[in-house]
N, C-alpha and C positions, 0 to 999 in steps of 0.2 A: 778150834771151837770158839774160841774169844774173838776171833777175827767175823766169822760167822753170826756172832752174838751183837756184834756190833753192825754188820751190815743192814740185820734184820732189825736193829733197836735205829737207827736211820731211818728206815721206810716205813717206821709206822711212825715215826715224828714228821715224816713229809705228808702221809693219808690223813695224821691228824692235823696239818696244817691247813688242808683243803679237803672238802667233803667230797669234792669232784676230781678225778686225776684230771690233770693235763691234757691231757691225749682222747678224754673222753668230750672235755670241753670242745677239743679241733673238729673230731670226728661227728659231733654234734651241730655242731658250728656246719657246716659242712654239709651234712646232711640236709637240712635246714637253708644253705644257699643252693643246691643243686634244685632240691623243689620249686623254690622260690625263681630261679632262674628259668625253669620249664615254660613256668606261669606266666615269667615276665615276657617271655620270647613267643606264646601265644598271641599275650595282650599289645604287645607291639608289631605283630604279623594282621592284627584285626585293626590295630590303628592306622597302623598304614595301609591297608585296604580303603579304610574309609578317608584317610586325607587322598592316595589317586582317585578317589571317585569324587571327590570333593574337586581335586583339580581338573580331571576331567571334563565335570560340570560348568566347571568357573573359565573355563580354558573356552570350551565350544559356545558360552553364554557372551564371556568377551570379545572373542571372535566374530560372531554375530551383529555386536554392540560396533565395534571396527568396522564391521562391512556397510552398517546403515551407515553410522557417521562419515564416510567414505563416498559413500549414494546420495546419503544429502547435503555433504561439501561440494562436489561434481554439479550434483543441480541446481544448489545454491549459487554457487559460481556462474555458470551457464544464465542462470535468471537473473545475475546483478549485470554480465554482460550486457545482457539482454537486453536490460533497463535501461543502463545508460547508452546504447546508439539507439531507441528509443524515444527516449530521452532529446538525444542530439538531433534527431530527424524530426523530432516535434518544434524544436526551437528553430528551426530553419522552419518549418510551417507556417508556426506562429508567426516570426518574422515579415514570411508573406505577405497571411494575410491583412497585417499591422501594416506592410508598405499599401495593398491594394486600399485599404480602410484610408490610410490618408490621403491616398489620388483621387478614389471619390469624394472624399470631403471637399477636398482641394477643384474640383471640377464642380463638384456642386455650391459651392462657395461664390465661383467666376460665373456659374451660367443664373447665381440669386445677381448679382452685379450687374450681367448682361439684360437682365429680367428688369432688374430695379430701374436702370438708364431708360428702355424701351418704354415701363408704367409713366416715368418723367414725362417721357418724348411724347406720348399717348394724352398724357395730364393737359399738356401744353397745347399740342395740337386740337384735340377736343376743344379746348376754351375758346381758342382762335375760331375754330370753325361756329360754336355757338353764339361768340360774340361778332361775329360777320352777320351769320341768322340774323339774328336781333336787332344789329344795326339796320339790313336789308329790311324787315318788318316793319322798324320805324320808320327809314326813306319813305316806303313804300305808303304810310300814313300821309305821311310830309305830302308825294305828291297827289295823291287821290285827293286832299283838301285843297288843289290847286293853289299852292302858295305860290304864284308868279313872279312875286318878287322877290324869290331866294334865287342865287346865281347856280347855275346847272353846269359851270364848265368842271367839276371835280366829277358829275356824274358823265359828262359825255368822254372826259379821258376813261374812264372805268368802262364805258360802254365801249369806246376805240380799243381799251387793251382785250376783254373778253374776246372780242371779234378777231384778232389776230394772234391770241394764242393764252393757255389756262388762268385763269387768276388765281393768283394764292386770296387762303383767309386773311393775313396779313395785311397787302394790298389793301384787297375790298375792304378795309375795317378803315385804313386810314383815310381812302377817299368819300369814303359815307359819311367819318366823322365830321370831315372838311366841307361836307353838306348840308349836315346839320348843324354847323355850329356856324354856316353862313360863312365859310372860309373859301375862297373862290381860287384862291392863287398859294393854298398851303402846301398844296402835295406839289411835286415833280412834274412836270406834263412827260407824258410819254415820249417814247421817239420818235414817234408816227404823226408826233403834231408838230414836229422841228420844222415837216418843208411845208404842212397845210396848216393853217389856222384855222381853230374851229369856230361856229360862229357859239354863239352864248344861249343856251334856250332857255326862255326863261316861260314858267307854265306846268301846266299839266299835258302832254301827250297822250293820244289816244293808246287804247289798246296793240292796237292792230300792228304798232314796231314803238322803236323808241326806248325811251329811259325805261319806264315802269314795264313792259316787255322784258328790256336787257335784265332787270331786279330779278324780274318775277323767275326767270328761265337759271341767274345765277343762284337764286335762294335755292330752288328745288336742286340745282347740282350739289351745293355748298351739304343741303342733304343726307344726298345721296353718297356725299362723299365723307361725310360724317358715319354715314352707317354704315361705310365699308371703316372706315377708320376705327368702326366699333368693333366689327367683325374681325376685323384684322389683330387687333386685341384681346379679342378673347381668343381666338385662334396661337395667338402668340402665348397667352394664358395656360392653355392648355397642352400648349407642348412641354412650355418649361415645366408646370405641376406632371407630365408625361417620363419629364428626365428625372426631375426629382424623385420621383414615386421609384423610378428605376434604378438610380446612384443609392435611395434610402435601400434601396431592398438588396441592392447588393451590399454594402454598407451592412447591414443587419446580419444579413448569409456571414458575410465574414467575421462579423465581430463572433456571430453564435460560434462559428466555427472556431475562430481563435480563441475565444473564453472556453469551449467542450476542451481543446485540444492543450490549454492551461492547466484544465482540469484533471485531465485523463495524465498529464505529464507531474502533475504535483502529488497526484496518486501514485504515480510509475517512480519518483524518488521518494514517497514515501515508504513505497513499499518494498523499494530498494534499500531505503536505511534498516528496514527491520530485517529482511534479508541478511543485511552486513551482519547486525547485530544475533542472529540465526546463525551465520558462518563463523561470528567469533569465537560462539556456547559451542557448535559443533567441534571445532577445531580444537576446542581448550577441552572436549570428553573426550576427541579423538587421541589426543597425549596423553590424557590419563587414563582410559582404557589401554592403551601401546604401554606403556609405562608400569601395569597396574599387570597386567597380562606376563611381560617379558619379566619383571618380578620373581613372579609365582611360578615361568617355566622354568626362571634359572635354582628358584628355591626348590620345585621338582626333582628337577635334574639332580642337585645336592643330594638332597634329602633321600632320593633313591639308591644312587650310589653309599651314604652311609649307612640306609638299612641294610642293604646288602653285605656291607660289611661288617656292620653291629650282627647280623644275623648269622656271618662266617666266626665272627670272634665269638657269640654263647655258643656256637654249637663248638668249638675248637675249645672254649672254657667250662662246658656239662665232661665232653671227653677229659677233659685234664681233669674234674672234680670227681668223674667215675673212678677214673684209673687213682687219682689218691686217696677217696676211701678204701679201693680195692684194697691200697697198700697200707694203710692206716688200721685196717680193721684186719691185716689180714693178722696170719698167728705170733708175728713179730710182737703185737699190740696184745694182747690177752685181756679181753674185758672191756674195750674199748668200745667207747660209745658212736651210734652212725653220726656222720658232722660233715655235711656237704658245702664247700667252699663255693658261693653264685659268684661267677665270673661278672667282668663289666657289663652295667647293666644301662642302656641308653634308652630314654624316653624319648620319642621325635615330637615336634609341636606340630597340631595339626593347622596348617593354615585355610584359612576360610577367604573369599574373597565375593566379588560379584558381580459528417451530411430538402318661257320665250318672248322672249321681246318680241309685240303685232303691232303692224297698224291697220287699225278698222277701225267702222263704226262702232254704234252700242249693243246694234245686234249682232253680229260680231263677236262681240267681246264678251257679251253676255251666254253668248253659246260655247264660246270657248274658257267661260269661267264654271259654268253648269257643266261642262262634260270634265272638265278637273278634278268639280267638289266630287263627282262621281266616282272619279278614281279613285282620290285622296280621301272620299265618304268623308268630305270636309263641310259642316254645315256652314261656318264661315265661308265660303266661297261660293256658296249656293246662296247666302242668306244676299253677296256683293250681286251676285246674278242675276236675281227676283229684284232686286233696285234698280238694275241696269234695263231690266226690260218692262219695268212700270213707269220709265223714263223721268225718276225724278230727278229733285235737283241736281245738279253737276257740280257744285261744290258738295252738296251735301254725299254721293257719292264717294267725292274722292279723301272727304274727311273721314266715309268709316274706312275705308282702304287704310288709310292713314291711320288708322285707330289699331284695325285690325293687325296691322306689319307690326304695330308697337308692344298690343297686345300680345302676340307672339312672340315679340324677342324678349320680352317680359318671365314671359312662359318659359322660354328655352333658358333663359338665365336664369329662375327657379327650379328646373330642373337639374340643370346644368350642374347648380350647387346642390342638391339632394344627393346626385350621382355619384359627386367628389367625396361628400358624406357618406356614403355608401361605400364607397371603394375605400376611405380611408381608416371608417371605423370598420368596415370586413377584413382589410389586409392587419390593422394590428389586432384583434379577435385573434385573427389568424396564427400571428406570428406569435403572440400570448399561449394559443393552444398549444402550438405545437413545441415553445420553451419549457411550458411547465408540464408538458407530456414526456418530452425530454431529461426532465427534472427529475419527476415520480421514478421514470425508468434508473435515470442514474443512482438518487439516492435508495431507490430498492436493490439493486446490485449492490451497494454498500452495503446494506442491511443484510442481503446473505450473506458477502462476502467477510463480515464480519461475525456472522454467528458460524461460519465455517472455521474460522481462526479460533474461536473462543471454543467449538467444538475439540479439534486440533489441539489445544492447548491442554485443554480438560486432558486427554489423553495421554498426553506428555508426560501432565502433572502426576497421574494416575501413576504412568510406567517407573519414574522417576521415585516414586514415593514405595513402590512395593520393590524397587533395588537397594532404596536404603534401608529397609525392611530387613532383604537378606543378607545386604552384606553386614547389619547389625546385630543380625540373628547370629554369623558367621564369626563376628567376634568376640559372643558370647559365648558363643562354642571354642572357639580361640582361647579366652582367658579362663575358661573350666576346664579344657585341656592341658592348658601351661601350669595351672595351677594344682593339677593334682599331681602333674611330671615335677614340678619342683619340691613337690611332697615328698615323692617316691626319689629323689635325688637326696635331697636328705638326707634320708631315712636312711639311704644306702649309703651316703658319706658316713654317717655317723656308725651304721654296722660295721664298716670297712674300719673304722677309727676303736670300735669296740674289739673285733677280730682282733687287727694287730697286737693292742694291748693281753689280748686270750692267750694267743699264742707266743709273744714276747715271753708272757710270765712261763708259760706250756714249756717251754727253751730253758728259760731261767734255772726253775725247779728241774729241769732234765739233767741241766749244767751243772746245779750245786750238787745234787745228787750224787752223779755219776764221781764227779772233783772230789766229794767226800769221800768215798766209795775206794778209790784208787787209795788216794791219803792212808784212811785207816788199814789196808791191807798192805802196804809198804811197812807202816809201824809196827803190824804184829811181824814182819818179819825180821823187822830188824829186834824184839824184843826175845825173840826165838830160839833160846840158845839147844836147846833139846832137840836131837834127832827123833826126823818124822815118822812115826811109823811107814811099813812097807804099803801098809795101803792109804796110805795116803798121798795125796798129788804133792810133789815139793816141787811144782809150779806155784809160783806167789799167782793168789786169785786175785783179780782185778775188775771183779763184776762183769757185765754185758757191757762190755764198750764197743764192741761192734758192733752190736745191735741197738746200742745209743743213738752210735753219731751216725745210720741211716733213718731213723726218726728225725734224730737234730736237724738231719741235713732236709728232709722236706719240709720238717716246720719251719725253717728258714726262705724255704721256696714258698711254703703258703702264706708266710708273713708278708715277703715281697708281693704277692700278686692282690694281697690286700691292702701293700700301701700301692699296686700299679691302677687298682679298683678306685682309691679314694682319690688319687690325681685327675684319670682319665675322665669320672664322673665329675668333679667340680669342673672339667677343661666342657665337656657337656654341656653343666648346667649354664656357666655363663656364656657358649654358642646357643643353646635354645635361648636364653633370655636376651639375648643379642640378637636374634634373628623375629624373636615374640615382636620386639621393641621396634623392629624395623616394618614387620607386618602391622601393626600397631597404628604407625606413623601413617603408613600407605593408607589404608583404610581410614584412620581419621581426613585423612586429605583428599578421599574420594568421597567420602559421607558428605564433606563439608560442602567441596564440589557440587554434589547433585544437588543439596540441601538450599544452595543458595541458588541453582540451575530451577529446581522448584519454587522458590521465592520472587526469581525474575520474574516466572512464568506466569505463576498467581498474580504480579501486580499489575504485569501486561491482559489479564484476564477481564482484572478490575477497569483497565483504560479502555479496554476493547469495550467492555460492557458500558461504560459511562460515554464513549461513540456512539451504541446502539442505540440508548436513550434518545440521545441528539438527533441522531440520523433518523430517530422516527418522530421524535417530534417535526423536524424539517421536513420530514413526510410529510405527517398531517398537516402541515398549515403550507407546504405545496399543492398538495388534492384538495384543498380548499379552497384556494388562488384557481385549479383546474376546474374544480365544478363552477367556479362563479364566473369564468371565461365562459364552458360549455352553456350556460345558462342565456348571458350574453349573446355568445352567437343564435339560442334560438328564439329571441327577442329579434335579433335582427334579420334572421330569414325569412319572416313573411314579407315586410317589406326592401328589402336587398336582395333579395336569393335569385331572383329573376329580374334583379334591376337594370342590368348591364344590355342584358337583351332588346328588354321592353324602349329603354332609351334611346337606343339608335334607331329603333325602329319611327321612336314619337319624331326623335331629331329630324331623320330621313324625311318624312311627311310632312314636317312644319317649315323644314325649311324650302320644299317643294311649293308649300302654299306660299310663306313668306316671296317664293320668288314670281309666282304666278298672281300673288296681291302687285308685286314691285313692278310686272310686265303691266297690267290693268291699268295702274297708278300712271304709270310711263306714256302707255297709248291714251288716258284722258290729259295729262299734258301735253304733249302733241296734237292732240284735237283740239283744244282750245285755241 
């Protein structure tokens, strides 16, 4: 009965030490993590739903992002290829036409040379021939004044060499001079006077042969051969202005061609360098999308297989928290309260990512200059015709002849030079029009070709700007998910740190109990000298010790699996925080990426746009340079547009007359 008094005076000193038993705190405890575990294996079956749909997304977004940058590495490539042989085929061009440009130069240089010696030889010979005239004119004074007493042997050698073969101007200049200036014996005598001596005349001879005959017949050739000497120069004239017109215009062809093809080649490396710099940006998104991507399939990958097995350990840890309330509450525990142990409890971080000569009379001649004007509807020739048959004077005649030839080449050489005028200001007109028509075209191509870029860019800028967008948005949702997971870790550490202490003490008071319990029932035995009654057990009582140390023995096992709770979840928390930190990293390094990828873009936007300006200013004050060409040219059409035609037609006619005045001319010296 004392022994009895005493086990009972024990367990109400234990109920008064604590308001709660032991056993009611576990089974409590317990209760309490089995719900909470339900809930947490829910909320992590829903989270990980939403981080695969997140990867899913980020996965088939990336992918996409890989294939472009892939298609526009490919064609990128392909068009700097492109550019540079290009490139190298234009400078072999240019080369060209930079060799053909200085061969014309070079040819037109020697045929100004050849040009320049012929205007000398022209200069020279012209003087000679007018200063022979002029001497002849003077002779011819000299002897019509019968000066008898000037010596005649300088004109009769001049009259011997005529008769046996041409005389230079040369010549006839020095023997005239030697006449006029009374010099008998200055000049050479010819060779023709070595075996005959001539006699000395001294006088005036008549018309009919002699000195002033030999003058009169050398002056008209001296002439005639003046005017082909004129003819002959300007003919020579007009073929060199013929080649030059033709070296300048090849010359021009090519330079245009070699400056278009400078142009198109300075464009073609410009637009290769941007290229380049296109292929860098691509290649340096295409690693960080490859890098960004292989990431998140490997953190997938993980992250699957750990739910999977976070999900096999709650559900293997709800079973173990069932089955030890079962045993906790069952009738071993009397009173006990419900106290559900939550197995390890794993929060995943969601990652977020994201180009004819007659001889006749006057009637005659006069019929065959009237049936010319006719043809040539030449009034000049008619007007020489109507004098030839009103029979006047015969100098007076052959002075307008003479008038009229001078007249005409007068003419022909005023036209002559209109013509060149005409051809030279219509070919550069021309050559004006068609540069700054060329111009307009090129710099408008500019002009689209860069609001297409600026276009293109806009769009980049756009795409570029709403991916940093999401993958911001994504590690916003990133740091609200880590951060409520490292709550809930906590929270659970510290429970887990709580429990153990629960149940340690749970143990404690199990142990002192039980310890006392044994103790005091050994004492009353040994204090016991009095035989037990029959009905009493004289087995020594010893308490419930079996039914202790199977309590002892799970509180032991739930102690343990709440400090295997509070390892496994710190080993957790700092892999999510370890893995947060590395997602963390990647995405700051792809934000920055895009962010400066948008920053290039923008300022290439700004340079493109500060081209366009230019490029339209060069516009306009090219089609301004065009309108004042077109303008130009139709200032010049009324009189050039039908120059060319009209001119060889006059040429044709005049020179027709000219030679029918020259035949006229010819048959009244011969009549004389």
């Amino acid at each position: 009965m004392k022994c009895l008094c005493t086990f009972l005076s024990l367990g109400v000193a234990a109920a008064v030490a604590s308001d709660v038993s032991p056993v009611q705190k576990v089974i409590s405890l317990m209760n309490g993590m089995v719900d909470k575990g339900k809930a947490e294996m829910v909320a992590e079956q829903e989270q990980f739903q939403a981080f695969v749909a997140f990867c899913e997304n980020t996965t088939v977004e990336k992918r996409r992002r890989i294939e472009e940058s892939q298609e526009a590495i490919e064609l990128l490539t392909a068009r700097i290829e492109k550019a540079s042989a290009d490139s190298d085929q234009l400078s072999k061009e240019i080369a060209q036409h930079q060799s053909v440009i200085d061969t014309t130069v070079a040819e037109k240089e020697n045929a100004t040379a050849v040009r320049e010696k012929e205007a000398a030889d022209f200069a020279v010979a012209l003087k000679d021939y007018t200063d022979s005239i002029d001497a002849m004119g003077r002779a011819l004074d000299v002897l019509k004044e019968k000066a008898t007493n000037r010596a005649q042997a300088s004109l009769l050698q001049l009259a011997s060499i005529s008769n046996t073969r041409k005389v230079s101007p040369q010549e006839a200049s020095a023997f005239l001079d030697a006449f006029l200036q009374g010099r008998a014996d200055d000049v050479a005598p010819h060779a023709a006077l070595v075996q005959q001596e001539q006699p000395v005349a001294l006088g005036y001879e008549s018309s009919s042969g002699g000195v002033v005959g030999m003058l009169e017949k050398l002056e008209d050739q001296f002439k005639l051969e003046r005017m082909d000497l004129k003819k002959e120069e300007l003919k020579a004239k007009n073929a060199y202005n013929t080649v030059v017109v033709g070296l300048d215009a090849e010359n021009a062809d090519n330079a245009k061609s070699r400056d278009r093809k400078t142009q198109v080649r300075a464009q073609l490396l410009q637009q290769k360098a941007t290229d380049e710099a296109d292929l860098a940006e691509a290649q340096e998104a295409l690693k960080d999308d490859s890098k960004y991507k292989k990431d998140l399939e490997t953190t997938w990958a993980k992250r699957t297989s750990e739910f999977k097995a976070r999900q096999q350990l709650r559900k293997e840890e709800l079973e173990a928290l069932t089955k030890a309330t079962e045993i906790v509450s069952g009738g071993a525990v009397s009173g006990a309260s419900e106290k559900h142990l939550s197995l390890l409890q794993r929060a995943t971080a969601l990652v977020s990512m994201p180009s004819k000569r007659r001889g006749a009379n006057h009637d005659a001649l006069a019929k065959l200059l009237q049936e010319r004007a006719q043809t040539l509807n030449s009034f000049e020739l008619a007007a020489v015709a109507r004098k030839l048959e009103s029979a006047g004077p015969f100098d007076g005649v052959v002075t307008l002849i003479k008038d009229l030839i001078a007249k005409k080449q007068a003419e022909g050489a005023q036209e002559s030079s209109k013509q060149q005028y005409c051809e030279t200001e219509m070919a550069a007109n021309k050559k004006t029009r068609s540069e700054k028509t060329d111009e307009v075209e090129a710099l408008q191509a500019a002009a689209d070709k860069i609001n297409a870029t600026i276009a293109s860019l806009g769009e980049e800028v756009a795409t570029l700007t709403e991916d940093i967008g999401e993958m911001k948005k994504a590690v916003s949702e990133a740091t609200a998910v880590r951060t409520k997971e490292k709550t809930n870790n906590t929270a659970t550490i510290a429970d887990a740190k709580a429990a153990q202490a629960a149940v340690a003490q749970a143990i404690n008071v199990l142990q002192e109990f039980y310890a006392k319990a044994g103790q005091a029932t050994a004492l009353v035995q040994e204090v016991q000298q009095q035989p037990i009654p029959e009905a009493m057990d004289s087995k020594p009582y010893k308490g419930m010790g079996a039914e202790s140390g199977g309590v002892l023995g799970m509180m032991e096992v739930i102690q343990s699996d709440f400090a295997r709770l509070e390892t496994e979840t710190t080993s957790a928390e700092s892999a999510a925080a370890s893995e947060y930190e590395e997602f963390m990293d990647d995405s700051k390094t792809d934000i920055a990426s895009k962010e400066k990828d948008v920053e290039h873009k923008q300022d290439r936007i700004e340079r493109e746009q500060q081209k366009l300006l230019e490029s339209s200013s060069d516009l306009q004050a090219v089609q301004a340079e065009l309108n004042a060409a077109l303008k130009t040219f139709e200032e010049l059409k009324p009189q050039c547009a039908d120059a060319g035609a009209s001119y060889e037609e006059q040429k044709r006619l005049r020179e027709q007359e000219m030679a029918t005045l020259q035949q006229a001319l010819d048959a009244l010296n011969a009549a004389r």
